[in-house]
N, C-alpha and C positions, 0 to 999 in steps of 0.2 A: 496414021492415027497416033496422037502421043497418047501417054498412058495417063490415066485419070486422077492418079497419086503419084507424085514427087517427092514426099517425104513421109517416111512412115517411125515410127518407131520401131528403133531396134529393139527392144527389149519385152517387145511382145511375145506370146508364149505362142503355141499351135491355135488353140482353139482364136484367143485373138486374131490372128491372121486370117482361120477360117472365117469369120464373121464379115472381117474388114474385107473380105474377097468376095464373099455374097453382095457386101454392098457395093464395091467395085460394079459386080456382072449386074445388080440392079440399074441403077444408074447408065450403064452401057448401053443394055435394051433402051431404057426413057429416051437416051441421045439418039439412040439410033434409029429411033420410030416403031418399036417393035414392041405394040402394047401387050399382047399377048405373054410374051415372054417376062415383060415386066411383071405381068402380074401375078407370075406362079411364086414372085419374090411377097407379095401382099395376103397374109394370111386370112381365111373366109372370114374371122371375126372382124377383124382390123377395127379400129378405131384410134380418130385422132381430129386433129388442130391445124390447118396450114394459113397460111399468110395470104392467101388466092379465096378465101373462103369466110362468109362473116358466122357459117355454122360448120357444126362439127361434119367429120368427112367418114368413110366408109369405103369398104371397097367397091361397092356400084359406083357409089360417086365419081372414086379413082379412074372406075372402067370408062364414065361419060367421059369424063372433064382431063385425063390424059391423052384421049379417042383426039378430041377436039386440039389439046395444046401441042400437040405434037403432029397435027397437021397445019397449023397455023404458024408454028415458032421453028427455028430452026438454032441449036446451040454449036455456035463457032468452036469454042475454045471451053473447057471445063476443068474445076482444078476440087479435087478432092482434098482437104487436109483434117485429118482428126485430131479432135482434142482427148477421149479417154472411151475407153471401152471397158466395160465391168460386167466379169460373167459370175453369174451364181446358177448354179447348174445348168440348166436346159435355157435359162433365159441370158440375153444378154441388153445392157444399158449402152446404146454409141451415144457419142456425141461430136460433132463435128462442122466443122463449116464448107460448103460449096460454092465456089468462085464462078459465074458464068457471063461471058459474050453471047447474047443471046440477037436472033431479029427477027424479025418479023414485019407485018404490015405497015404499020405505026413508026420503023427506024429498027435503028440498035440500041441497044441498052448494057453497062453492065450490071450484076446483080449479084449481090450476096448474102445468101442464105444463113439459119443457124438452127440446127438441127437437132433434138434428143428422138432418138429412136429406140425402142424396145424389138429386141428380134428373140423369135423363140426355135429353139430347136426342133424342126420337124425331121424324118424319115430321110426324106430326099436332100432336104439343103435347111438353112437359118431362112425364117422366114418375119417378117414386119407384123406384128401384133397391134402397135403403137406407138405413133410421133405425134412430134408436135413441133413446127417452126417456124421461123417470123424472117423479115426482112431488117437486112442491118442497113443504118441510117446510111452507110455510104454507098449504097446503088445511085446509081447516077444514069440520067438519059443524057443520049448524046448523038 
């Protein structure tokens, strides 16, 4: 299995790292099919925006519609790159793009995500309060 970032910024501090390593192990679960686990990364509030949805989303939602895509789709190859993380106490601001070889029934596809996420400090681990993100013009079928 390669690793989900290849480029990270040096110059990040602890806590940044911590965060960017939640979203690592988030992401890992999603690839792996392991909704369950993904979802202890989605806080009970949650709310947001994704590009798979013409309304806003929640965590039920998450629990159906990742239930589903992740018995349906299967991701090749994944490439994590972040553009900035900004923490003010408890809370943190990612933002970042996800590269994906994705296939499924229909073919393969690639796809490129773009990401703001709001993650908040819980007990256990950083957890997803809030995103929101869209598909960038060059996903391509193929």
């Amino acid at each position: 299995m390669y690793a989900l970032t290849s480029s990270k910024p040096i110059t990040w501090n602890k806590k940044q790292k911590a965060v960017w390593k939640c979203l690592e192990d988030h992401w890992d679960h999603l690839i792996n099919k392991r909704v369950d686990d993904f979802l202890k990364f989605i806080h009970p509030d949650f709310l947001g925006f994704g590009h798979e949805s013409p309304i806003n989303i929640d965590r039920p939602w998450l629990q159906k519609w990742v239930g589903f895509w992740t018995k349906s789709t299967e991701i090749i190859i994944c490439e994590l790159r972040p553009i900035d993380i900004k923490i003010h106490q408890n809370i943190a601001i990612v933002q970042y793009f996800i590269f994906t070889i994705e296939k499924n029934s229909e073919g393969g596809k690639r796809v490129i995500r773009r990401y703001t996420m709001t993650w908040k400090k819980m007990p256990e681990r950083w957890t997803v309060i809030a995103s929101h993100n869209n598909l960038a013009d060059e996903t391509i079928r193929g």
